[in-house]
C-alpha positions as CSV (number, residue, x, y, z in Angstrom):
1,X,11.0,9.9,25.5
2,X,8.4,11.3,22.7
3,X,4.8,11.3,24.4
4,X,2.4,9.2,22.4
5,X,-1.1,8.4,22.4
6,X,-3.1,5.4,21.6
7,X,-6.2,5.5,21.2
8,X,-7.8,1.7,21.7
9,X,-11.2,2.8,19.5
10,X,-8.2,2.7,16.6
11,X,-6.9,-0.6,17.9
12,X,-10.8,-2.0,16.6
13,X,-11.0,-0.2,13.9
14,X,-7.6,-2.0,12.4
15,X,-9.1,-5.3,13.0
16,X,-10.0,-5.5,9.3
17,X,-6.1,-4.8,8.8
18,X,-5.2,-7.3,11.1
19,X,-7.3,-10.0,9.6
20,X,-5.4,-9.5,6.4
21,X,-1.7,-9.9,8.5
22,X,-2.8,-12.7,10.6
23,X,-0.7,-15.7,10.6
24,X,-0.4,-18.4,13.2
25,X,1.4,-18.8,15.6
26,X,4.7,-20.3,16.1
27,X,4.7,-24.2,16.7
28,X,8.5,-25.2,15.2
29,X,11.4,-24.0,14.1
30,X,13.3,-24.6,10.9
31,X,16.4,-27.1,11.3
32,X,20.1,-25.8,11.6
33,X,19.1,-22.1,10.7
34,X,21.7,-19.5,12.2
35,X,19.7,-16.4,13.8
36,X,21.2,-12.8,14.6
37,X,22.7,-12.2,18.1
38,X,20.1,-10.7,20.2
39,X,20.6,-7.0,21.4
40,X,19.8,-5.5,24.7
41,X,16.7,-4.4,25.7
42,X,17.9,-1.2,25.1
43,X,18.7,-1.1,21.4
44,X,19.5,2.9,21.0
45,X,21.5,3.5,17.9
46,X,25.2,2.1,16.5
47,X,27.9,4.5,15.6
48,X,27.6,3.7,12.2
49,X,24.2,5.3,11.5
50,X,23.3,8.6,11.9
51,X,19.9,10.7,12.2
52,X,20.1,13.5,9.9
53,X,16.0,14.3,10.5
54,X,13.0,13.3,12.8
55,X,9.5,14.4,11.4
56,X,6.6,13.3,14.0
57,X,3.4,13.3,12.0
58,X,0.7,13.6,14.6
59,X,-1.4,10.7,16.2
60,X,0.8,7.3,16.8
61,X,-0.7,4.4,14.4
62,X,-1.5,6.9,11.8
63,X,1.8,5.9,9.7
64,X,2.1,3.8,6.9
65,X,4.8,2.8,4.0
66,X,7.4,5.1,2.9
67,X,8.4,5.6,-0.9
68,X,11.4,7.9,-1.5
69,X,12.1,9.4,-4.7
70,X,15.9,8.4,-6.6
71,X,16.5,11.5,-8.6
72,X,18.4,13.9,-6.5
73,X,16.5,17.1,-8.5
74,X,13.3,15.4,-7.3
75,X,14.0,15.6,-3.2
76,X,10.9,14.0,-2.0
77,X,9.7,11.0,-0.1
78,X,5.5,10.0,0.5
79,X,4.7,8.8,3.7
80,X,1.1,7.1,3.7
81,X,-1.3,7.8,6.4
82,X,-3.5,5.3,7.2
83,X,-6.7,6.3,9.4
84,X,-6.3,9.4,8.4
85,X,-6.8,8.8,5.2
86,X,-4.6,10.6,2.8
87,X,-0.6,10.8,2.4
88,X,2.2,13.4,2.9
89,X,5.1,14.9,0.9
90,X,8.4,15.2,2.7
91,X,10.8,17.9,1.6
92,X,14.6,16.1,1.4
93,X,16.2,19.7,-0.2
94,X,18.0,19.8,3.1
95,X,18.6,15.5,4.7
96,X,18.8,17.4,8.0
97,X,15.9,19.8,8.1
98,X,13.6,17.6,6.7
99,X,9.8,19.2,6.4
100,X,6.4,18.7,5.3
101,X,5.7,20.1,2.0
102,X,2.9,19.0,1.7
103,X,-0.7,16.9,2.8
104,X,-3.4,15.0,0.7
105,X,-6.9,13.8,2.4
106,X,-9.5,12.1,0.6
107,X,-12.7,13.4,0.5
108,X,-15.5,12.9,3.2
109,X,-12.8,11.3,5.8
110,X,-14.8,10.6,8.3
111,X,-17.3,8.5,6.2
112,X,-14.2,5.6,5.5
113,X,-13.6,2.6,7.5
114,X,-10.8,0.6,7.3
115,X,-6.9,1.3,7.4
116,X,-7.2,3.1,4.0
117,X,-3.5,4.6,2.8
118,X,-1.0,2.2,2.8
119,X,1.8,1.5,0.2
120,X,2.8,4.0,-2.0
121,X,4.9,4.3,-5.2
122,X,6.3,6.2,-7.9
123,X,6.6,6.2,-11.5
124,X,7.5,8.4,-14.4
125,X,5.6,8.2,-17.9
126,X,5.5,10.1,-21.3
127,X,8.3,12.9,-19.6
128,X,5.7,13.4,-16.1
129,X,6.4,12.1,-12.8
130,X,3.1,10.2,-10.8
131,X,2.8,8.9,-6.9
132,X,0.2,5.9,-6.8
133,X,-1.1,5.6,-3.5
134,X,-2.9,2.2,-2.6
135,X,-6.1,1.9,-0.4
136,X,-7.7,-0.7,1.7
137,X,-11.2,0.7,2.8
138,X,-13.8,-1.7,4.4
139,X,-17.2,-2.2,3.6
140,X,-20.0,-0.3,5.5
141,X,-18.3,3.7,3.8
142,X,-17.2,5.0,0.8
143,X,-14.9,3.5,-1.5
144,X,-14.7,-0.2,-0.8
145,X,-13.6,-1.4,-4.0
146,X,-11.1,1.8,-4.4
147,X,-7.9,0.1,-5.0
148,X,-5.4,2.9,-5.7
149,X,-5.1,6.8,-6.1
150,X,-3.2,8.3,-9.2
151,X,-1.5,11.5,-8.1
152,X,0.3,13.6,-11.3
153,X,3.5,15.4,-8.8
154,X,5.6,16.5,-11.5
155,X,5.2,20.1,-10.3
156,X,6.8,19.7,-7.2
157,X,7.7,21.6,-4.5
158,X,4.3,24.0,-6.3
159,X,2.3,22.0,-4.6
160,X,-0.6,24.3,-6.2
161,X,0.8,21.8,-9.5
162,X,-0.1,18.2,-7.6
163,X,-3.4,16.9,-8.8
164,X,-5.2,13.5,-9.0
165,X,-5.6,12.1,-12.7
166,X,-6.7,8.4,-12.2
167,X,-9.0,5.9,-9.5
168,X,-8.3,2.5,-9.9
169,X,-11.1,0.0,-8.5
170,X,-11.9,-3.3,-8.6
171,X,-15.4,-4.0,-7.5
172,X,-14.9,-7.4,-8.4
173,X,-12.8,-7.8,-5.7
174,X,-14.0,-4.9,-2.6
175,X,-11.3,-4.3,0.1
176,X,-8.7,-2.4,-2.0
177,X,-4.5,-3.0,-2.8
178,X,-3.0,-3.7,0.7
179,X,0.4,-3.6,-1.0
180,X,1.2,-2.3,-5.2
181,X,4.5,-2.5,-6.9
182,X,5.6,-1.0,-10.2
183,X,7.8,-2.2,-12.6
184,X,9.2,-0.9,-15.8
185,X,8.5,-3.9,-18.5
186,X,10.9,-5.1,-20.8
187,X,8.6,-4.0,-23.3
188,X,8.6,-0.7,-22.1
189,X,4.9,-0.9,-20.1
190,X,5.0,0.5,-16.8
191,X,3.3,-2.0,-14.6
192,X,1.6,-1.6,-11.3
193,X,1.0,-5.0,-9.6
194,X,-1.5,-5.5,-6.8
195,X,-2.6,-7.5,-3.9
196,X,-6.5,-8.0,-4.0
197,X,-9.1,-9.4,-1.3
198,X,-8.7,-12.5,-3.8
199,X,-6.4,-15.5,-5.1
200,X,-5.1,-13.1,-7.6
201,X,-2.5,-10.6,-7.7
202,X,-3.5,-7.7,-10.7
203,X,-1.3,-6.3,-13.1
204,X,-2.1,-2.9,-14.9
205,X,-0.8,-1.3,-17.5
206,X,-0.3,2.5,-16.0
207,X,-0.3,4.3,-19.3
208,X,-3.5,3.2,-20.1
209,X,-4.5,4.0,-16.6
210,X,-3.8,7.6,-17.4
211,X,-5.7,7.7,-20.2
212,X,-8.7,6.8,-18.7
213,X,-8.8,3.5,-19.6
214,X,-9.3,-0.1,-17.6
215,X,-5.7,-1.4,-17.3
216,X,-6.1,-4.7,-16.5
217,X,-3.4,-6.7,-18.5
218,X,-3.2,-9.5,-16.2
219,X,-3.9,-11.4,-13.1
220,X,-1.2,-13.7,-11.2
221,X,-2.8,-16.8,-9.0
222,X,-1.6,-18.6,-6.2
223,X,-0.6,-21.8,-7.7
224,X,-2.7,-25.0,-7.6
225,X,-2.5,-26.9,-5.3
226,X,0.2,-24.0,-3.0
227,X,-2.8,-22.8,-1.6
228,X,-1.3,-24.4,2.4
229,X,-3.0,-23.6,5.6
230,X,-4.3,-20.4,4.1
231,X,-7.1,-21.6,1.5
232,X,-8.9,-19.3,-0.6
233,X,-6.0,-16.5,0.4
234,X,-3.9,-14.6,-2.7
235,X,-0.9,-12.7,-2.2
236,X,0.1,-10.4,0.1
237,X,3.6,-8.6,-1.2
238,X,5.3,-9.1,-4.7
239,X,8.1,-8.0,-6.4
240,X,9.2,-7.4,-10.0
241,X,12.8,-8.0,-11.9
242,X,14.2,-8.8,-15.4
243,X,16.3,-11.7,-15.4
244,X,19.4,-10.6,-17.4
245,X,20.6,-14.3,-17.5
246,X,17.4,-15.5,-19.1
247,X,16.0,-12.5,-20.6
248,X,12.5,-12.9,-18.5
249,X,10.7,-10.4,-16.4
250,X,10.1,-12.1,-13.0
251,X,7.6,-11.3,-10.4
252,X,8.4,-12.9,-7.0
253,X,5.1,-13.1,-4.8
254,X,4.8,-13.8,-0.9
255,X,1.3,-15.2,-0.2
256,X,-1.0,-18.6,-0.1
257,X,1.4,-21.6,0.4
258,X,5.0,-19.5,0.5
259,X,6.4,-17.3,-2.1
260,X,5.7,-17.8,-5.6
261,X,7.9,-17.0,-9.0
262,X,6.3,-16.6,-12.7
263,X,7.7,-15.7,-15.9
264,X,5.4,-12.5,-16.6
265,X,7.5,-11.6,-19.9
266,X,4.0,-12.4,-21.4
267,X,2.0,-10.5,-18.8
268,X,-1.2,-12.1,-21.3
269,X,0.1,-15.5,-20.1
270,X,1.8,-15.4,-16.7
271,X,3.6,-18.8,-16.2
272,X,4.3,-20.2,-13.0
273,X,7.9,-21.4,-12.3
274,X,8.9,-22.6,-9.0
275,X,7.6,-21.8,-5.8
276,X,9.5,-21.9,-1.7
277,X,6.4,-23.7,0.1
278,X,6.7,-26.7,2.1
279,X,8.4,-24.9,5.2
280,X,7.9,-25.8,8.9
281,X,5.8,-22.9,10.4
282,X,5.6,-20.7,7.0
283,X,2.2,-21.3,5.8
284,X,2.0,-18.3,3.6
285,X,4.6,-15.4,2.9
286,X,4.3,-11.2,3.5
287,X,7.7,-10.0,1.6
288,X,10.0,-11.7,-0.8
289,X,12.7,-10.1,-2.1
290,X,15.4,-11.5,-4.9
291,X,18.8,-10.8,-4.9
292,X,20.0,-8.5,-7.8
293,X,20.6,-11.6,-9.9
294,X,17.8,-13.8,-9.0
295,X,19.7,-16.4,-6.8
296,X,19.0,-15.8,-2.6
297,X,15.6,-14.0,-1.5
298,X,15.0,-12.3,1.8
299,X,11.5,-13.8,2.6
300,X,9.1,-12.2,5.9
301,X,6.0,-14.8,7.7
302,X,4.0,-11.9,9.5
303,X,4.0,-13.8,13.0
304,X,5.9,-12.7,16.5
305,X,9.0,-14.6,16.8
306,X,9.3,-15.2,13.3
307,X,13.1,-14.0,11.8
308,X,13.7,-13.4,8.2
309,X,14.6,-16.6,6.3
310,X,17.3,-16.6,3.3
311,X,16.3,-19.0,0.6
312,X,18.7,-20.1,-2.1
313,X,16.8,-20.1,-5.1
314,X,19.4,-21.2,-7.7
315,X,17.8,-25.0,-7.6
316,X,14.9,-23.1,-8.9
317,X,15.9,-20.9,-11.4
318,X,18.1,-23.2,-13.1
319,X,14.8,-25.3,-13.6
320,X,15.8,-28.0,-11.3
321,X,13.3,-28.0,-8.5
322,X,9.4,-27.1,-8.6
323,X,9.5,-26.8,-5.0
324,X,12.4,-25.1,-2.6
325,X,11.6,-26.7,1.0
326,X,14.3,-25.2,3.4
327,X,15.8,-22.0,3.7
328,X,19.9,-21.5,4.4
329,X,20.1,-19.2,6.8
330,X,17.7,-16.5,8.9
331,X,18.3,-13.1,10.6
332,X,16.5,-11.1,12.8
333,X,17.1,-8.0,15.3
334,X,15.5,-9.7,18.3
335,X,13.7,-12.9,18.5
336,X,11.1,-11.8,20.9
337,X,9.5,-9.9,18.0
338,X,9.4,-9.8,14.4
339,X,10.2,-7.8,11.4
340,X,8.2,-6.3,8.4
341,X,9.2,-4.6,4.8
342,X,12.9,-5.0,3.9
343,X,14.9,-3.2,1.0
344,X,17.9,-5.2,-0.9
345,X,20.0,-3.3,-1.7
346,X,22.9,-6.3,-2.3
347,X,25.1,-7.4,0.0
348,X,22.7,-5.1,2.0
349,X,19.3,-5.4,3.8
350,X,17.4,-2.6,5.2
351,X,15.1,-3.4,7.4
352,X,11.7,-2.4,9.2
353,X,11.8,-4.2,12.3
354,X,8.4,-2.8,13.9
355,X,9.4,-1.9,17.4
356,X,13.0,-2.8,17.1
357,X,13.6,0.2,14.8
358,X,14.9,0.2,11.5
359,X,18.0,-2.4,11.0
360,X,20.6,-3.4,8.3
361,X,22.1,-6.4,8.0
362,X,24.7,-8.1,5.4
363,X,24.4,-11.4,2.8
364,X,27.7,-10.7,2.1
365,X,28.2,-14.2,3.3
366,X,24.3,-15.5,2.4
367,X,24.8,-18.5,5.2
368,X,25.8,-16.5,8.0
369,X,23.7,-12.8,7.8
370,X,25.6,-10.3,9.8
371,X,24.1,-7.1,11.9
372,X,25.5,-4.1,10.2
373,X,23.9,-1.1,11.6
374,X,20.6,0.0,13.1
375,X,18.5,2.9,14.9
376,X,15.5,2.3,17.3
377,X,12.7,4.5,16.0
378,X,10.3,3.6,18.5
379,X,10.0,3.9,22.2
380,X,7.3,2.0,23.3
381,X,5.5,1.0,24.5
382,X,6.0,-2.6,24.1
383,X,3.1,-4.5,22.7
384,X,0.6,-1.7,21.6
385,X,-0.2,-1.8,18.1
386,X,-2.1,-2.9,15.1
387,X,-2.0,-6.4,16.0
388,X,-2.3,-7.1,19.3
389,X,0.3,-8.6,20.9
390,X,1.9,-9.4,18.1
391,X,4.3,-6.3,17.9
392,X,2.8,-4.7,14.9
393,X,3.8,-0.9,15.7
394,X,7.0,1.1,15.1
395,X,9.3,1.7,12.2
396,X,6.7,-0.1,9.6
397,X,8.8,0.9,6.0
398,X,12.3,1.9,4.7
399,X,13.3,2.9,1.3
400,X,17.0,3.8,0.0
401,X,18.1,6.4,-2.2
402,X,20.4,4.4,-4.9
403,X,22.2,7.8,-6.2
404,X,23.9,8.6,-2.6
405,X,22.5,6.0,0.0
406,X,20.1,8.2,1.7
407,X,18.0,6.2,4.1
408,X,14.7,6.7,5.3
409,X,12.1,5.1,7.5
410,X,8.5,5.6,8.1
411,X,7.6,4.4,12.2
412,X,3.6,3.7,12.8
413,X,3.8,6.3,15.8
414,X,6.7,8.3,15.5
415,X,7.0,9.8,12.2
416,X,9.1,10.1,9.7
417,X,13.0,9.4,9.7
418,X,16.2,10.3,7.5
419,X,19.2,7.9,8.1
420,X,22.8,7.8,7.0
421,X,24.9,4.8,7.1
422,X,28.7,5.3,7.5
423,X,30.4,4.0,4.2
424,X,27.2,3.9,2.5
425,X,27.1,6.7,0.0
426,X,25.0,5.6,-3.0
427,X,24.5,1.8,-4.7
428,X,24.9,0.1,-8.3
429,X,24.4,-3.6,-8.2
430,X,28.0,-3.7,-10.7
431,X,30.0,-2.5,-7.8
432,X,29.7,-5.9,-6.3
433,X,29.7,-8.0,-9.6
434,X,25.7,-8.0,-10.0
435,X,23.5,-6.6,-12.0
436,X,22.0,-2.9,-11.5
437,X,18.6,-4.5,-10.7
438,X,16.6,-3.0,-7.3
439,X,13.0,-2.1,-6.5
440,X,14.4,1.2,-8.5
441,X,13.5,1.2,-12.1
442,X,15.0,2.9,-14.8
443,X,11.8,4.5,-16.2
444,X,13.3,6.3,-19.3
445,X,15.1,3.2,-20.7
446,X,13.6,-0.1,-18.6
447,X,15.8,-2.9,-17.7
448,X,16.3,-4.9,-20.7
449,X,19.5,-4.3,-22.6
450,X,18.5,-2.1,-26.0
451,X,19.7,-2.7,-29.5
452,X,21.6,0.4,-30.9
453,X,19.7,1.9,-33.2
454,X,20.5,4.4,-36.1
């Protein structure tokens, strides 16, 4: 079993962390909702998935997100480190001898307080390749209303060629971007979306980012009157998609109230559409991830005991209902805990699952979820983490490689983790009648279908 150490003077410096995840506690479960068969205390790994690499990182809880790059010339992935405040690049050249390549740390470390590093993400503009790197700093150091890092990587594996071009921060809002997503618009923008200590999620336009301007194009709110048992609260994760059926660009928000869908084709005007609130036990949402096509979402409560719920959002998106109260169906690796970040890659979801490892599961059938594979990252012990008692440590992100299905997984305490699933060898949304739509973007081209042009 890997030897780790906790230090508790860590455990109270995350409480500003775990004020943001809080959530309360279980009191009811949804009606006639299907959950995963349980597994055995001892959850090991299925024959189905393999470990191609293990990469411990140093001091357990010092592990964030995970965000892996798609082109197979680029064979890197960027682990954030929280606490220690920076972010490493993994070398992929070889899936089984996976390496550091390379470490960032902000300057003056020991002045920050607060988680600092979490999410991460990539992006390519104007022929050069950029890692964004979000932080969450508290007040009493340096860099409270930091939201985000700009890092230009293009010159990788020189690492001599990786250099910071761009700060985002919004002193309007002090605490930082817990979570970030980026999106290629329609109209050709790429877009980085944030969570703020605020009712708002912020939208930027990265290209004028990197030249040295503002960026703020937009700002998203928690609907009126969605605002639940969690007044005053914004979002906490959000996702991005072009609609092909309705020619809209879509963001999908978990936060205040339940999850939350706007048109943002006209990121000047974001217009709210429909939102999933109403639920038994889900006053606000953590992840919420659409289907390729818009129709089911994987949606996350942050909360021990809570599984993953499967909403059908058709009512929805057909303009039929304001409000989608009930989900169809939930999944989870082991009800005795919960589970965090999740990666649709359709009929598959890759999952997080905090000390249960990192999991996949199927919507081929979206009704009746099926356990496809999984590995167990972490090996206790139970109950030590960010959140208490809550079971907020191990496998914490997971990211998928759309050109050949590579799999990897960031754990909180035991590194970093390279994954293949039998039968898995690379995804495109048409292979199973859906469109090519995923948290990967097509930066050169964006997702709208182009006129020919002369």
């Amino acid at each position: 079993m890997l030897s780790m150490r906790f230090d508790v003077g860590r455990a109270a410096l995350a409480l500003g962390l775990a004020a943001a995840l809080a959530a309360p506690p279980l009191s009811a479960q949804d009606d006639a909702v299907p959950v995963a068969d349980v597994p055995g205390e001892d959850k090991g790994t299925s024959e189905n998935m393999r470990v191609l690499s293990h990469v411990e990182l140093g001091e357990a809880m010092t592990v964030s997100d995970v965000e892996l790059e798609q082109d197979l010339d680029r064979p890197f992935a960027y682990v954030g480190r929280m606490f220690v405040y920076g972010f490493d690049v993994i070398d992929l050249s070889d899936p089984a001898a996976a390496s550091v390549l390379y470490s960032w740390r902000i300057e003056d470390a020991e002045l920050h307080q607060g988680p600092g590093m979490m999410d991460g993400k990539i992006f390519a503009e104007g022929g050069r390749n950029y890692y964004v790197q979000s932080t969450q700093f508290g007040q009493g150091g340096p860099d409270a209303d930091l939201g985000a890092i700009v890092f230009d990587v293009t010159g990788l594996p020189d690492t001599s060629a990786v250099r910071e071009v761009a700060r985002i921060r919004s002193p309007d809002t002090p605490g930082g971007f817990h979570n970030i997503f980026l999106y290629k618009h329609s109209d050709g923008r790429p877009l980085l979306i944030t969570t703020t200590r605020s009712a708002n999620a912020h939208v930027y336009d990265m290209a004028a980012v990197l030249r040295g301007e503002g960026g703020l194009v937009a700002q998203i709110p928690i609907p009126e009157g969605m605002s639940g048992l969690r007044p005053g609260q914004g979002y906490h994760d959000m996702y991005a998609a072009y609609d092909p059926a309705t020619g809209q660009d879509k963001f999908y928000g978990g936060g205040a109230g339940g999850y939350h869908v706007f048109d943002i084709t006209d990121t000047a005007a974001p217009t709210h559409l429909f939102s999933v609130a109403g639920i038994p036990t889900v006053p606000w949402g953590h992840t919420f991830t659409p289907s390729p096509d818009g129709r089911y979402a994987v949606g996350e409560v942050e909360y021990q005991y809570a599984p993953l719920r499967i909403f059908d959002l058709g009512p929805g998106q057909r303009g039929e209902q304001r409000v989608i109260s009930r989900s169809i169906a939930a999944w989870t690796a082991d009800w005795r805990n919960l589970q965090h970040n999740h990666e649709v890659r359709w009929p598959y979801v890759f999952v997080s699952g905090y000390e249960d490892g990192l999991w996949v599961f199927s919507l081929e059938d979206p009704e009746d979820p099926t356990t496809v594979a999984h590995v167990d990252t972490y090996p206790g012990p139970p109950g030590v983490g960010m959140c208490g008692d809550r079971k907020c440590n191990g496998n914490f992100g997971v990211d998928v490689r759309n050109a050949d299905g590579l799999i990897v997984g960031s754990d909180m305490s035991t590194g970093f983790w390279v994954l293949r699933m039998d039968g898995f060898d690379g995804w495109n949304g048409e292979d199973y009648g859906m469109p090519n739509i995923s948290s990967v973007q097509d930066w050169e081209n964006g997702p709208a279908p182009r006129e020919a042009t002369d």
